[in-house]
N, C-alpha and C positions, 0 to 999 in steps of 0.2 A: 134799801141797803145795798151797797156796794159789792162789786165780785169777790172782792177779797176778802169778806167776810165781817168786819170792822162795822160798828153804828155812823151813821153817815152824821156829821154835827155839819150842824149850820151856822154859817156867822150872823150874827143880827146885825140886820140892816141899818144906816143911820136916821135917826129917829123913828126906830120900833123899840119899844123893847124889847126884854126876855120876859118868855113866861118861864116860870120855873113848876115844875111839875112835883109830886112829892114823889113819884116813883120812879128810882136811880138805878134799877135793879135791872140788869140785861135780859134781851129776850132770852126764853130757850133754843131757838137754831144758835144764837150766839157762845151759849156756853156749851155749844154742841160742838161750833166750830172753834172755841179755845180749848176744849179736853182734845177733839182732833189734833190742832196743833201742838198740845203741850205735849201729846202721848206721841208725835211726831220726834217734837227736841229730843224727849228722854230716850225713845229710838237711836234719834244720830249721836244723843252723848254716850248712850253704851256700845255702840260699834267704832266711835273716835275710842272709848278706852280700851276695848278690845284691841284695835290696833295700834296704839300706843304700848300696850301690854305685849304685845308680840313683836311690836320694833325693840321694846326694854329685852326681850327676851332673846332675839336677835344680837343687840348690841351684845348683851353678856357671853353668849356666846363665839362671838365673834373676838373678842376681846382675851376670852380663854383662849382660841385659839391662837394670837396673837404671841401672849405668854409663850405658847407652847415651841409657837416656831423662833422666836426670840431666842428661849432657853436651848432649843436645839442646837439654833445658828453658833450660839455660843458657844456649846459644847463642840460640834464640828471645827469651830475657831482653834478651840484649842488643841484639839487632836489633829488637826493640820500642822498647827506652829509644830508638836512631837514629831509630825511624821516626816515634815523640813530640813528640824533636830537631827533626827536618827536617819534620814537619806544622804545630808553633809557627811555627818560620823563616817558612813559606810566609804561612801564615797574618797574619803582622805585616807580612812584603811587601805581601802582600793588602790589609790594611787599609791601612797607606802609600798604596795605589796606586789605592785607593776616596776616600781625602779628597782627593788630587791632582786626582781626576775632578771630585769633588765643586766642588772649586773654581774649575775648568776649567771647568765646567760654568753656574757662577752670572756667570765672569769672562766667557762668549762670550753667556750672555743677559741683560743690562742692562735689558730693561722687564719680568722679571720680580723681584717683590719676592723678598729670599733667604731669607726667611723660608718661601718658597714650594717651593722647591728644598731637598730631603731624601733622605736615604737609606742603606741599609747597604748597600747592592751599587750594581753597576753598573745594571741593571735597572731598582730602584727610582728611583735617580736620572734615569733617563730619564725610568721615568714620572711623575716630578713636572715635569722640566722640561717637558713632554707636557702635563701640568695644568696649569701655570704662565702655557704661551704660549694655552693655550685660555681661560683668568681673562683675561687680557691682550688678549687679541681680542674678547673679547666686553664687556669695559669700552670697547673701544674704537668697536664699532657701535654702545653705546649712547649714549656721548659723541657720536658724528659724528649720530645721530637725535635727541639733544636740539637737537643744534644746527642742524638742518635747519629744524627746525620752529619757532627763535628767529633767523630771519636779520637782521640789521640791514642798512642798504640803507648802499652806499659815500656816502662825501661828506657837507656836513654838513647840517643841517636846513634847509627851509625857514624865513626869516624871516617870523614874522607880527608882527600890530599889538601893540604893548606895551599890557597890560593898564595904565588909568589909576585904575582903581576906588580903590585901597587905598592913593594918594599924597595928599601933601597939598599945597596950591595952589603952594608955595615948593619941592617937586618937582616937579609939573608945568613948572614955570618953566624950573627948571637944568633939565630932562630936555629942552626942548626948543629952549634953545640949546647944548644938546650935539650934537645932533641938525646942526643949522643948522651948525657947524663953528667955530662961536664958543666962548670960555672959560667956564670957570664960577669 
């Protein structure tokens, strides 16, 4: 018999016969070594189904979880598009409520130019009106110290003697019965 366990057949030769035997029935090592073997397969076919069962079990699982982040993703999707929504909203308030300032802003300070007063926020616009009134004060010490130092005296000038140089004798004349209270 062979290693492998199998009945070894023989081809017949040309010109022998076959004998044919009436006993077809295998030894006992032979059905020793197919129950071995068979008890073998049914071994490997119940740990291939066990782990067929546990990759099915896997997939399912896997699968749920799939679902789950799926359904999540979705829901986040949508609560992002809201949260987009409602950031623009705020946002265009926002800005509404910056030019409002803005103009509030230029409408409560009148010496300064509005060219002076700018800004995208709240903040900025302070500190230009900040800037604004500081340009505005300091135009204005310098205004009041120009003028300190150009005073004109109240009342109107003293009269002095009218220049006669550059008249000619026929002015001289009318200039001085103008003078006397006479006509000319």
């Amino acid at each position: 018999m062979p290693e492998n366990g199998t009945p070894e057949t023989q081809e017949p030769k040309e010109g022998q016969e076959t004998q044919e035997t009436g006993n077809t029935a295998p030894a006992p090592e032979d059905l020793e070594a197919i129950r071995l073997q068979l008890q073998e397969e049914q071994e490997a076919k119940a740990a291939a189904q066990a782990a067929l069962a546990e990759k099915d079990a896997l997939v399912a699982e896997l699968e749920a979880s799939l679902s789950e982040v799926l359904t999540l993703s979705e829901t986040k999707g949508k609560e992002l598009e809201a949260a987009a929504a409602e950031h623009a909203r705020v946002r265009e308030a926002r800005d509404q409520a910056v030019a409002k300032y803005l103009t509030m802003a230029k409408a409560l300070n009148p010496a300064v130019p509005e060219g002076i007063i700018a800004g995208e926020t709240i903040e900025e616009i302070d500190a230009s009106v900040g800037k604004g009134k500081a340009i505005v004060e300091a135009v204005r010490q310098a205004m009041e110290a120009e003028a300190k130092g150009t005073r004109v005296p109240a009342g109107a000038p003293t009269r002095g003697a009218i220049n006669l140089e550059g008249l000619s004798p026929r002015e001289k004349i009318a200039l001085g019965i103008q003078q006397k209270g006479g006509t000319s």
